[in-house]
C-alpha positions as CSV (number, residue, x, y, z in Angstrom):
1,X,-6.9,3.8,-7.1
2,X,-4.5,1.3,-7.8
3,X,-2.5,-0.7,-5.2
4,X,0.2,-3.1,-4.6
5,X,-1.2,-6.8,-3.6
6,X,0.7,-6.3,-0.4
7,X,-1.5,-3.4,-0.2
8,X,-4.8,-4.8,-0.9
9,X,-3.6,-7.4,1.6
10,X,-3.0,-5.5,3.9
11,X,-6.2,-3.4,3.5
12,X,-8.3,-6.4,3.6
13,X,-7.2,-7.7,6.6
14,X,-8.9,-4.4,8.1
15,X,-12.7,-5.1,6.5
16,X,-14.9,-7.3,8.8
17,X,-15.9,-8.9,5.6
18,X,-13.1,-9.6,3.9
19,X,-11.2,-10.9,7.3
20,X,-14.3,-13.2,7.1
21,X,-14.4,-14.4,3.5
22,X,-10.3,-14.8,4.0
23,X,-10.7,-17.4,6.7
24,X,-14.0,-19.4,5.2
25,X,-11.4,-19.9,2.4
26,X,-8.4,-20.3,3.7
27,X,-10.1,-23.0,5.9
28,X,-11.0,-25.0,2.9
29,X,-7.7,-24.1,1.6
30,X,-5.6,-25.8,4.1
31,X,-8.2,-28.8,4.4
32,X,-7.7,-29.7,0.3
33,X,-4.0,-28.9,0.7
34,X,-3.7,-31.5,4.2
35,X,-6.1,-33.7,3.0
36,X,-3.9,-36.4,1.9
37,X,-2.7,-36.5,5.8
38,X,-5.6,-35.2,7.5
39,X,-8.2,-37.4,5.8
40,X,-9.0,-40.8,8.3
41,X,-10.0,-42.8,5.5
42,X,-9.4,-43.1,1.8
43,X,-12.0,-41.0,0.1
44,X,-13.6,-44.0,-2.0
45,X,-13.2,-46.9,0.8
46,X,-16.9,-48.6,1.2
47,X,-17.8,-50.4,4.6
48,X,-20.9,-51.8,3.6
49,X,-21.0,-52.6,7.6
50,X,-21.6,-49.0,8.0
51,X,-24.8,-48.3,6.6
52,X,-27.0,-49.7,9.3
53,X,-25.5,-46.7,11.2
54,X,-24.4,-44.2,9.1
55,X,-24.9,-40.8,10.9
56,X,-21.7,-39.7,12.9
57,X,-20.1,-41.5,15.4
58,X,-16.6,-41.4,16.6
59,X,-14.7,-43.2,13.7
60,X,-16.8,-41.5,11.4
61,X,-16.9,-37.6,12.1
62,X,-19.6,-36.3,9.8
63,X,-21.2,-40.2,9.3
64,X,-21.1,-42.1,5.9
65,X,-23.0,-42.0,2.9
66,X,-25.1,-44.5,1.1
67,X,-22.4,-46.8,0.0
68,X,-20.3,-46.5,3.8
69,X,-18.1,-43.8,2.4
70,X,-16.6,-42.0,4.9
71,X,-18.3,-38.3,4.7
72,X,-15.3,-36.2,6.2
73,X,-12.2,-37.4,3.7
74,X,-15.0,-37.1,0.7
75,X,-15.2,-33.8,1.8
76,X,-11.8,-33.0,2.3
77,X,-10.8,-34.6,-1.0
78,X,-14.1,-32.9,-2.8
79,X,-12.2,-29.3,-1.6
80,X,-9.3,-30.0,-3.2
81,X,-11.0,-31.0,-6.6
82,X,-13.4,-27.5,-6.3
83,X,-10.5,-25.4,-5.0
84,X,-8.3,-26.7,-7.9
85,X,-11.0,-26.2,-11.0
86,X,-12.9,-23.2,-9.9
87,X,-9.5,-21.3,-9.9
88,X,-7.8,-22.4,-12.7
89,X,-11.5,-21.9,-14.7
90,X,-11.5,-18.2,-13.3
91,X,-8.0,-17.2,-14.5
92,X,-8.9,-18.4,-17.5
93,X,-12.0,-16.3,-17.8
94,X,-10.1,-13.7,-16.2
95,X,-7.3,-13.3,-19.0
96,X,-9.6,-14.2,-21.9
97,X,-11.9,-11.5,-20.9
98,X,-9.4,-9.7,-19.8
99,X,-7.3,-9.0,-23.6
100,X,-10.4,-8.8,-25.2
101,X,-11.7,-6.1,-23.4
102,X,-8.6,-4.1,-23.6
103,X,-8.4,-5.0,-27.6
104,X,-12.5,-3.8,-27.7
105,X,-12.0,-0.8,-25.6
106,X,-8.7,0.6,-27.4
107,X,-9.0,0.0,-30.9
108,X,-12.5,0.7,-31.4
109,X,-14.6,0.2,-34.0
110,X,-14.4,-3.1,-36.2
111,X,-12.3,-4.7,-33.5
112,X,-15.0,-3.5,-30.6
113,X,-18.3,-4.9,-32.6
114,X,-16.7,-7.9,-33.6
115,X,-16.2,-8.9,-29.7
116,X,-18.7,-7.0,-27.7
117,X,-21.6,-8.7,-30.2
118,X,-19.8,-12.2,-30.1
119,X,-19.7,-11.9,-26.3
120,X,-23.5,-10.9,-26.8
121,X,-24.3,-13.6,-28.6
122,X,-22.9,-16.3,-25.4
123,X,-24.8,-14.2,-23.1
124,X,-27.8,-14.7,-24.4
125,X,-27.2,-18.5,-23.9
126,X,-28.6,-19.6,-20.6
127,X,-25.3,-20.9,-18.9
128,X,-27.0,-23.9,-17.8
129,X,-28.1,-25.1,-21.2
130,X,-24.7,-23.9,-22.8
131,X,-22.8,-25.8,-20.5
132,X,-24.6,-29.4,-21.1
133,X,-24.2,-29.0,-24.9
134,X,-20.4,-28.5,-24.6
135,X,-19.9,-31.2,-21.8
136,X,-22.3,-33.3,-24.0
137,X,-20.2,-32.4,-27.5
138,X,-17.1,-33.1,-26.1
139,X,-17.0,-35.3,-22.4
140,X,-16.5,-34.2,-18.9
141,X,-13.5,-33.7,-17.6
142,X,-11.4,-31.3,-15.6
143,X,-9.9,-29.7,-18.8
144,X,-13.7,-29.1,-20.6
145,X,-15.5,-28.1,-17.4
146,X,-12.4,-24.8,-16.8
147,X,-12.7,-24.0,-20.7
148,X,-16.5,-24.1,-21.0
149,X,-16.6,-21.6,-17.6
150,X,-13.8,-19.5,-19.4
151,X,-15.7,-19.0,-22.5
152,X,-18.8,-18.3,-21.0
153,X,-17.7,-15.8,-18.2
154,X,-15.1,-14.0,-20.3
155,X,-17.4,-11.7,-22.2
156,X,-18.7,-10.2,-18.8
157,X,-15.0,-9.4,-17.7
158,X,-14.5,-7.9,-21.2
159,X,-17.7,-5.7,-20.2
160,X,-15.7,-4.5,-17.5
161,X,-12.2,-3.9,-18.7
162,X,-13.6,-2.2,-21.8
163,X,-15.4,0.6,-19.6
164,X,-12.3,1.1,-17.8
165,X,-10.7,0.9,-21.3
166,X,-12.8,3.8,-22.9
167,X,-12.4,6.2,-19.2
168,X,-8.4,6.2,-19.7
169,X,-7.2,5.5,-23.3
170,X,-7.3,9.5,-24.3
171,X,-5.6,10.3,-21.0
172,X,-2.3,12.2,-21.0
173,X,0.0,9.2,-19.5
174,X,-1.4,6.8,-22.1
175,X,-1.1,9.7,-25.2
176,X,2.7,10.1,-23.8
177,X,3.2,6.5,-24.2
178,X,2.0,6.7,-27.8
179,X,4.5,9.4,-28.4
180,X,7.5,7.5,-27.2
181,X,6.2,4.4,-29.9
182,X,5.1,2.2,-27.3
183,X,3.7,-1.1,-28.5
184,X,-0.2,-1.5,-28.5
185,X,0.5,-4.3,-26.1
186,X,2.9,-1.9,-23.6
187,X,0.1,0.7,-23.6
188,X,-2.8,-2.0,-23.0
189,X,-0.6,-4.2,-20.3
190,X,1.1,-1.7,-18.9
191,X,-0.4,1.8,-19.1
192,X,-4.3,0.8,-19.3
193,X,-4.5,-2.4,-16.8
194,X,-3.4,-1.3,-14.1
195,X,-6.4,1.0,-14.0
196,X,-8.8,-1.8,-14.0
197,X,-7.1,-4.1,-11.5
198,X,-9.2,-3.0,-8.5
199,X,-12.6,-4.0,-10.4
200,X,-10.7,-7.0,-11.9
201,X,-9.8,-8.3,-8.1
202,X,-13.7,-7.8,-7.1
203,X,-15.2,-9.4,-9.9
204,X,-12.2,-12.4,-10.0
205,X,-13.8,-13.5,-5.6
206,X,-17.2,-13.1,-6.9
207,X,-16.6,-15.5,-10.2
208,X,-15.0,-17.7,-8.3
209,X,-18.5,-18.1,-6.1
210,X,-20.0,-18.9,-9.5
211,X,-18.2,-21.2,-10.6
212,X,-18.2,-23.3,-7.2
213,X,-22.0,-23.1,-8.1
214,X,-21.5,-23.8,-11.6
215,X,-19.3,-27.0,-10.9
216,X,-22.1,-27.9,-8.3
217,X,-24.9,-27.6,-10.9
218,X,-22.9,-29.2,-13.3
219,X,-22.0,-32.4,-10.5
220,X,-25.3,-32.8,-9.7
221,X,-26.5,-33.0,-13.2
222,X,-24.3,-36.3,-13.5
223,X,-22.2,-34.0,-16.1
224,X,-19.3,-32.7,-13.3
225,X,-15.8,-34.3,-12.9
226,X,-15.9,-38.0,-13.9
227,X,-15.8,-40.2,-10.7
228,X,-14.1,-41.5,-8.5
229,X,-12.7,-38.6,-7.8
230,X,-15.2,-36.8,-5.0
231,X,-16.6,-33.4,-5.9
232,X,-19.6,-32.1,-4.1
233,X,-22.2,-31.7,-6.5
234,X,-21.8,-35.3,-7.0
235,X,-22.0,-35.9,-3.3
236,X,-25.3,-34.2,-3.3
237,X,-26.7,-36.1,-6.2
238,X,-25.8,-39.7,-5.4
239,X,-28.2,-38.5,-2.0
240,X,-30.6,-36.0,-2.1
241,X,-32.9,-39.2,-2.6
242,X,-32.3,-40.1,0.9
243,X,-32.6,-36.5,2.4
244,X,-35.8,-37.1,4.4
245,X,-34.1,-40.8,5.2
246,X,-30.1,-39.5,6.1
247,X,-30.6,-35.7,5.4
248,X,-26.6,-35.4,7.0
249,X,-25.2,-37.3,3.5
250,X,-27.1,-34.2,1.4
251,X,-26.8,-31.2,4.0
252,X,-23.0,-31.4,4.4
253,X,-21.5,-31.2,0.9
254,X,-24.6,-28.6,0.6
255,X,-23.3,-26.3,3.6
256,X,-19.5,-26.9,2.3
257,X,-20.5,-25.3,-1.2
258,X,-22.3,-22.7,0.4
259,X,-20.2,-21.6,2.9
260,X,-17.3,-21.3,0.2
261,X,-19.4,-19.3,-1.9
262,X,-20.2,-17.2,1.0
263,X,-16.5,-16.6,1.3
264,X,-15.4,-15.6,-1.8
265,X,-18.6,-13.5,-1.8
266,X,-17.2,-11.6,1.6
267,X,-13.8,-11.6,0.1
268,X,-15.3,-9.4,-2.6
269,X,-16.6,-7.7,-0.5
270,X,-13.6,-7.1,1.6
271,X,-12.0,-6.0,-1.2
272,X,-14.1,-3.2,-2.9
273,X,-14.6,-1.9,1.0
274,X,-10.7,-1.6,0.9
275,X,-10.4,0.0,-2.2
276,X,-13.1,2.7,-1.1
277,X,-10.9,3.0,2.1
278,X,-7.4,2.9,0.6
């Protein structure tokens, strides 16, 4: 069934997951968004006086880490960087997979080989491994880290938009549209999308919990967003050394990756719930 995004709103705001998943994210939302005012301290400030005592206190919130870094605006600033890339990476994979699914479903034959064994070909890559070659070919940085994610999620959207493809390219509206002389494009955009924006909503929350992961992984691998800039993967690995020492330096940007997965994950969730109701 296809809906208006006013609708699906409003439909979600009915689920008891997706109500859940909606505030998890929209609490890290408004923190990265406020986080040039809310923040106490500048998110790279060390206090090497800090250290002795570093868990949290009332200056300090959520403590310091090892170098007297206040945890809290890290954290705050680390949202904004994760909430900025994980996005931008996912509507990237999102419209990549996206017209090549459509082109794969519709035309057929040479056209639907060509990408479905292509997309084949970077699945059987393990992400991980792909990932590090990339980053290690050609730097990290914002840019590489959103186009390595788009290249290497798109073929699984494509996956899903050609199914939807193949279900409704022989139906009567989309046959009509030929006989006016539609463009391929009006047909795909216009006549055969729609169709697959419900599963295209789902599997957009559930990426977006991967690629938090992924740009965790990828952090605490030393291969994530160059410093300074905070990001939590590179929160964790500057201290998981000291976890059994100051486990609150390694458990926080832990639970703050985790909790936003778990809300785009309930978000998902929210939302195929809805479209089953609506």
């Amino acid at each position: 069934m296809t809906l208006r995004p006013f609708a699906w709103v409003a439909l979600l705001g009915r689920t008891r997951g997706g109500a859940i998943g909606a505030g998890i994210v929209l609490f890290w939302a408004a923190l990265a968004i406020l986080a040039p005012w809310l923040a106490p301290y500048p998110p790279n400030k060390i206090d090497p006086a800090l250290i002795a005592y570093p868990y949290p206190t009332a200056k300090n919130w959520l403590g310091v880490d090892h170098l007297g870094r206040d945890m809290l605006s890290r954290l705050m600033w680390g949202a904004r960087t994760v909430l900025t890339v994980a996005p931008a990476a996912g509507r990237g994979a999102a419209v990549l997979g996206t017209l090549l699914g459509l082109l794969a479903g519709y035309k057929g034959g040479v056209a639907d080989t060509l990408i479905m064994r292509v997309g084949d070909t970077l699945l059987a890559f393990p992400k991980i491994i792909l990932y590090l070659i990339i980053i290690a070919r050609f730097g990290a940085s914002a840019f590489n880290i959103i186009a390595v994610i788009t290249v290497t999620q798109a073929p699984i959207i494509a996956r899903i938009v050609r199914a939807v493809t193949l279900d409704v390219k022989n139906r009567d509206y989309v046959a009509a549209a030929r006989m006016r002389g539609e463009s391929t494009w009006f047909i795909l955009l216009a006549e055969i999308l729609p169709n697959a924006r419900g599963p295209l909503m789902v599997d957009f929350f559930l990426r977006l919990g991967y690629t938090v992961i992924a740009i965790g992984v990828l952090g605490f691998l030393g291969v994530g967003l160059p410093p300074p800039d905070p990001d939590w993967g590179s929160m964790i690995k500057e201290t998981y050394g000291m976890i059994f020492v100051w486990p609150h330096m390694t458990l926080i940007p832990a639970i703050a990756v985790s909790s936003l997965v778990i809300g785009f994950n309930f978000l998902a969730t929210g939302l195929r719930e809805a479209s089953e109701d609506g």
